[in-house]
C-alpha positions as CSV (number, residue, x, y, z in Angstrom):
1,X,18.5,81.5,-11.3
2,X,17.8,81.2,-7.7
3,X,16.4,77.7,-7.9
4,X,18.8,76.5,-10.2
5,X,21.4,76.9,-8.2
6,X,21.4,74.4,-5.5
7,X,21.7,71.5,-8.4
8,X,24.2,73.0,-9.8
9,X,26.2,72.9,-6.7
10,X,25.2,70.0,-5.7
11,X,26.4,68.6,-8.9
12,X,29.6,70.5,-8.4
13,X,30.3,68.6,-5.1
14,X,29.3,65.6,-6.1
15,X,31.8,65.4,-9.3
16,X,34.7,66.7,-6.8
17,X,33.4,64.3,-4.2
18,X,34.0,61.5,-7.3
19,X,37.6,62.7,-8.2
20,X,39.0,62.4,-4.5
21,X,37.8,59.4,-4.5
22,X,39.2,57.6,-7.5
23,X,42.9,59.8,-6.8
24,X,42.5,58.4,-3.4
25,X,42.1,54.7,-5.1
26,X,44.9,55.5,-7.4
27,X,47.3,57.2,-4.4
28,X,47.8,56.4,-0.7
29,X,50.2,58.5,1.5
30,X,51.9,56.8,4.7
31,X,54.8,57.2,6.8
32,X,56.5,59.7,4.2
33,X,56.3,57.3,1.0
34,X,53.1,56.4,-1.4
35,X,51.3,53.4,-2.4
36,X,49.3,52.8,-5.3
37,X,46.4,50.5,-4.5
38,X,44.7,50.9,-7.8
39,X,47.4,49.5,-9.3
40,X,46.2,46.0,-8.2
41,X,43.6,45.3,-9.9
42,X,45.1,47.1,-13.1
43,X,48.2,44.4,-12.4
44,X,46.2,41.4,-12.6
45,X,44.0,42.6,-15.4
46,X,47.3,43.2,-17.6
47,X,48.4,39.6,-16.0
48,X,45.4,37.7,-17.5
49,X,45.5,39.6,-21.0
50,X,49.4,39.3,-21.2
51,X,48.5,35.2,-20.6
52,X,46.3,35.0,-23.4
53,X,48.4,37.0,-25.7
54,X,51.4,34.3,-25.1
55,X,49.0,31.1,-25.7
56,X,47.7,32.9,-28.9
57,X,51.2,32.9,-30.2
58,X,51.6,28.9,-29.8
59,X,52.2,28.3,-26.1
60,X,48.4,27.2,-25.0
61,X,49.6,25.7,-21.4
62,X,51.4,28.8,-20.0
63,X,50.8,30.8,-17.1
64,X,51.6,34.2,-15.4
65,X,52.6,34.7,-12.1
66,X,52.3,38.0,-10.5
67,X,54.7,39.3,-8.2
68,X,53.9,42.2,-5.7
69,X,54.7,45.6,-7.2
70,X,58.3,46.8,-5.9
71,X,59.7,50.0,-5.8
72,X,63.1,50.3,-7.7
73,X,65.6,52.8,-8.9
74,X,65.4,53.0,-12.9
75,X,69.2,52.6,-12.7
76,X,68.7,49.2,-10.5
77,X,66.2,48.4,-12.7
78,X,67.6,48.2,-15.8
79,X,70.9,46.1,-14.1
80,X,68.2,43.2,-13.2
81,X,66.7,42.6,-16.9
82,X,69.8,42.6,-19.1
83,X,70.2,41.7,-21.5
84,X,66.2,42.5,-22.6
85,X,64.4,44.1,-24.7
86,X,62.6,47.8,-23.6
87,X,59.2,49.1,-25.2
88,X,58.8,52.4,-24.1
89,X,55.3,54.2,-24.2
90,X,53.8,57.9,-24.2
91,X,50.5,57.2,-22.1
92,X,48.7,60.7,-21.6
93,X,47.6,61.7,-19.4
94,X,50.7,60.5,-17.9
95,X,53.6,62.9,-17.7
96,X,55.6,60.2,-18.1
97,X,56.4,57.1,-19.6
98,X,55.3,53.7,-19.1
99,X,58.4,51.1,-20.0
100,X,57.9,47.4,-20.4
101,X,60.7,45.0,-20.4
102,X,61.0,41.0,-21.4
103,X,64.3,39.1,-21.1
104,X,66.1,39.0,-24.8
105,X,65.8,35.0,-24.7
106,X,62.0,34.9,-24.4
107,X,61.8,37.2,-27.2
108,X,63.2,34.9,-29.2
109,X,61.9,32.1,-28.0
110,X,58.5,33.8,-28.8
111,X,59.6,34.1,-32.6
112,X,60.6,30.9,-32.8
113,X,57.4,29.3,-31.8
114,X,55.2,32.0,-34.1
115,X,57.1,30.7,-36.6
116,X,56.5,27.2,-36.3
117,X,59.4,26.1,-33.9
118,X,59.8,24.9,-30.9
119,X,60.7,27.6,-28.3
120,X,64.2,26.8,-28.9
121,X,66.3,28.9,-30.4
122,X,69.9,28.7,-31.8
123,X,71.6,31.0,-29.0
124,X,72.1,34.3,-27.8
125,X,73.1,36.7,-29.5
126,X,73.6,40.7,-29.7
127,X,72.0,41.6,-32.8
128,X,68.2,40.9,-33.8
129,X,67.3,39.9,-37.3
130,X,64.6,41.9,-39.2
131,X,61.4,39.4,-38.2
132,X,62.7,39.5,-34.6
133,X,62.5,43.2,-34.6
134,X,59.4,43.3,-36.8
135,X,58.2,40.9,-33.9
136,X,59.3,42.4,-31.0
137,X,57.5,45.8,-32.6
138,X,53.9,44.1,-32.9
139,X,54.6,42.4,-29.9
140,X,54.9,45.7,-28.2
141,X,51.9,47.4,-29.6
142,X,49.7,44.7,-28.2
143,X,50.5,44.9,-24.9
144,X,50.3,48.7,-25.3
145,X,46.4,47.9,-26.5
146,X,46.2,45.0,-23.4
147,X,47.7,47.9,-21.3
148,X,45.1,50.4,-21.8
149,X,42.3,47.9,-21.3
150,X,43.6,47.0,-18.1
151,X,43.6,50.3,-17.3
152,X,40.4,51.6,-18.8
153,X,37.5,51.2,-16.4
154,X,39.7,52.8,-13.4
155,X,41.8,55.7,-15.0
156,X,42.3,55.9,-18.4
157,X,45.3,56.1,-20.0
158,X,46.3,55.9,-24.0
159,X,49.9,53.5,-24.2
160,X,50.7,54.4,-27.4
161,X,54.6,52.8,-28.1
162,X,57.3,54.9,-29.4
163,X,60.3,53.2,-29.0
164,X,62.2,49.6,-28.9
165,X,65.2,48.6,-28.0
166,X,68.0,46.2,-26.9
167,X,69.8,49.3,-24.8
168,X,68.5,51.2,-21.7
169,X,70.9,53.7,-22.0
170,X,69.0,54.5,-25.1
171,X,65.8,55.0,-23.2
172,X,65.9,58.5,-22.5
173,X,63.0,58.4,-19.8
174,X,64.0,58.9,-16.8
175,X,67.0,59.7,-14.5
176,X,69.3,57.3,-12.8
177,X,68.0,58.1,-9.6
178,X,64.6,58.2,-10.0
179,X,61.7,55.7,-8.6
180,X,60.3,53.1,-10.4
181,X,56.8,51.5,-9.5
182,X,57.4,47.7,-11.1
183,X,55.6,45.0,-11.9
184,X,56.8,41.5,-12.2
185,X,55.0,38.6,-14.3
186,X,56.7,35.5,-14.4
187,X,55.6,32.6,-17.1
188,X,55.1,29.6,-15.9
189,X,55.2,26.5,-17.8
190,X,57.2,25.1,-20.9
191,X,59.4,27.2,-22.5
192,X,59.1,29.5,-21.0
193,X,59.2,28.8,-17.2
194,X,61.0,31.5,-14.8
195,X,61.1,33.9,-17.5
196,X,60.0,37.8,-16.8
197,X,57.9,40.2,-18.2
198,X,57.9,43.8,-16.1
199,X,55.8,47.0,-16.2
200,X,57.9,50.0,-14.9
201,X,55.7,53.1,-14.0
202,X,57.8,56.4,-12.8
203,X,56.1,57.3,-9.4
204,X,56.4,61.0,-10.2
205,X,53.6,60.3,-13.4
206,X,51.8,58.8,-11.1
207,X,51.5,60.8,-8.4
208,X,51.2,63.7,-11.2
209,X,47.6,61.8,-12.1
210,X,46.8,61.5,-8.7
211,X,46.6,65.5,-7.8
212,X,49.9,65.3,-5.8
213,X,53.5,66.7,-6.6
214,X,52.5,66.6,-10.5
215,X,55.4,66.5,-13.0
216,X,55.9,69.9,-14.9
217,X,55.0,69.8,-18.3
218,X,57.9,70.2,-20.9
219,X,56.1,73.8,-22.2
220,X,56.9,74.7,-18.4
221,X,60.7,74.0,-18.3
222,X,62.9,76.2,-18.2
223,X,64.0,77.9,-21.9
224,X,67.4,76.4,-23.3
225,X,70.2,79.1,-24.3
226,X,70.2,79.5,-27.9
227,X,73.8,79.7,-28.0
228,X,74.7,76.6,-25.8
229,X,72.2,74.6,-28.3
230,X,73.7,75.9,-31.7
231,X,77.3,74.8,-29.9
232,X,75.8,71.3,-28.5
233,X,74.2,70.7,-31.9
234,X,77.7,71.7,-33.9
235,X,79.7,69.4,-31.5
236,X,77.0,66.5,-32.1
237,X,76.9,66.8,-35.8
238,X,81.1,66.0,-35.6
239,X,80.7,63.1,-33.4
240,X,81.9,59.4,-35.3
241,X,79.5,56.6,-35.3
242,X,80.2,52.9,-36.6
243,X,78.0,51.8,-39.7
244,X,77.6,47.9,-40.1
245,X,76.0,45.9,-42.2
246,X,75.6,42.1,-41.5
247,X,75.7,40.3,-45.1
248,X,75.0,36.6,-44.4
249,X,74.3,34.5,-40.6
250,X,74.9,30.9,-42.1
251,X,74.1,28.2,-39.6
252,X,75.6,25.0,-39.1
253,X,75.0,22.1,-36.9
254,X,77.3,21.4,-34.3
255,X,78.6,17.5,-35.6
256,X,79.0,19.9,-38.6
257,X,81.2,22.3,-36.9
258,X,83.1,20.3,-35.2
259,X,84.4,18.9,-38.1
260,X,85.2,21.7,-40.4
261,X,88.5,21.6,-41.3
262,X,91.2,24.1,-43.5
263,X,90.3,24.1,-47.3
264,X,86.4,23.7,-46.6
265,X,83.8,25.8,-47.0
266,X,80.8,27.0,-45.7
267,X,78.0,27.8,-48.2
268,X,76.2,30.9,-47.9
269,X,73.3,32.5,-49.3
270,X,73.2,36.2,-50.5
271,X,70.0,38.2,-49.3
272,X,68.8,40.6,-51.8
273,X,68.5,43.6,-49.4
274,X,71.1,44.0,-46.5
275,X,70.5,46.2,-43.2
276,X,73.0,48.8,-42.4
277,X,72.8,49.5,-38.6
278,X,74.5,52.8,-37.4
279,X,75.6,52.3,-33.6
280,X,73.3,49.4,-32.9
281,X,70.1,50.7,-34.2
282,X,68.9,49.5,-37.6
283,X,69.2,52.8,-40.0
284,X,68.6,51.3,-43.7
285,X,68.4,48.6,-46.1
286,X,70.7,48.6,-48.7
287,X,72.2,46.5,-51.9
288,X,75.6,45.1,-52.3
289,X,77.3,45.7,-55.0
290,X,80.8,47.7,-55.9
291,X,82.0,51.5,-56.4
292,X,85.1,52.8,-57.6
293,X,87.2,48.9,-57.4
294,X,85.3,48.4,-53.9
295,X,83.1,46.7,-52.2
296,X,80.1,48.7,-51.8
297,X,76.3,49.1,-50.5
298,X,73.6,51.1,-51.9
299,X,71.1,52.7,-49.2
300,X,67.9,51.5,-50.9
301,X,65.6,52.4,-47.7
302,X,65.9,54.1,-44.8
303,X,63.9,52.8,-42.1
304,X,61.5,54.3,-39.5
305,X,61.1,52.7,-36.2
306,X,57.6,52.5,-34.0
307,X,58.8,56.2,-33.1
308,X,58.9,57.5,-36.9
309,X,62.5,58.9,-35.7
């Protein structure tokens, strides 16, 4: 036992010896605020990959820029990329989560050239059709994958996407207040030129992997009153939410438009399945048809998004 010792603790300081080192990569403390050096290399990894990803769609001359990382309130944030849309990701061993964001209209321009067009599409516009959000949803899960192979070979984290959206207040990551770690890409080149991809990491998860001021986990909160929940989830179950369904988005040229006058008409073809949304997020497909003298839909579906929510 004697003998065997010494390795042993040898061993022991040298695997400590490796974990300061790579937290120390990963975390830098100065003059009361942190850096993130590691984050670097991971940036321009995630840089080249998120390149290749947009030339595999149909844009084969662009480029990505990469900006410095910033520091930026999540509040602050969120004003400087609306209108957007957010993926958020659960990325253990982060006790946090990692939030990408790209600006609505190259979201759209993206769909337009997968599907053949140009990179030009017919306008802005609140809603997203069901290929735009079926696109925006793989589009999301591959930079999740391009994500953790930038990060693999330094600290390895698992992006796995749980939610998409066209609302940060729907986000329910972080608080107002709280610091953001962001990266900037910027696409260079035509359609796309100027226009922003960011990566958004909450410094608290990272300083959490780093060994300093983790984040508690959510077993170690505090335990909600029983009675305050059953009255919160009462109140909730009252509260009124609009249901809409869009049943037709004809589209009409412009000479075409300008020329419309009373009496004619605008043809319009009816889709088999329409989508219900219930306060902006898609809920269901459903049928048209009639109930009791009325106009009517039928849920035929309800739908799950990348979250299974």
């Amino acid at each position: 036992m004697t003998l065997n010792a010494k390795p042993v603790a040898a061993a022991d300081a040298a695997a400590r010896q490796e974990a300061d080192a790579q937290a120390s990569l990963l975390l830098r403390r100065s003059e009361g605020s942190y850096a993130f050096p590691l984050l670097d290399a991971v940036s321009n990894q995630f840089a080249r990959s998120l390149r290749d990803l947009v030339r595999a769609l149909g844009a084969p001359l662009v480029q990505i820029e990469r900006a410095p990382a910033e520091t930026m309130r999540f509040a602050d944030w969120c004003a400087v990329v609306e209108p957007a849309i957010f993926w958020r990701y659960h990325a253990p061993p982060l006790k946090g989560p990692v939030l990408i964001t790209g600006g609505r209209a190259l979201v759209l321009q993206l769909v337009d050239i997968f599907y053949g067009g140009k990179g030009q599409p017919a306008g802005e516009r609140e809603d997203l059709t069901d290929a735009e959000e079926r696109f925006a949803a793989r589009l999301g899960r591959d930079m999740g994958l391009q994500l953790a192979a930038a990060w693999r070979d330094k600290h390895p984290i698992d992006p796995e996407l749980d939610f998409v959206t066209t609302e940060s207040a729907k986000l329910a990551a972080v608080r107002a207040d709280d610091e953001l770690l962001v990266q900037r890409f910027t696409l260079r080149g035509a359609p796309f030129d100027g226009k922003t991809v960011m990566c958004a990491y909450p410094q608290a998860a990272l300083r959490g992997i780093a060994g300093a001021e983790p984040v508690p986990e959510m077993r170690d909160l505090p335990q909600t009153d029983p009675g305050w929940s059953n009255a919160l989830n009462k109140a909730l179950k009252d509260v009124r939410l609009p249901v809409r369904s869009v049943l037709a988005r004809p589209e009409i040229s412009l000479v075409k438009l300008l020329s419309l006058e009373v009496g004619d008409i605008i043809p319009i073809t009816m889709p088999r399945q329409v989508p219900v949304t219930v306060a902006g997020r898609k809920f269901a497909l459903g049928s048209i048809g009639e109930a009791n003298g009325n106009a009517a839909i039928m849920i035929d579906q309800i739908e799950k998004g990348p979250d299974n929510d």
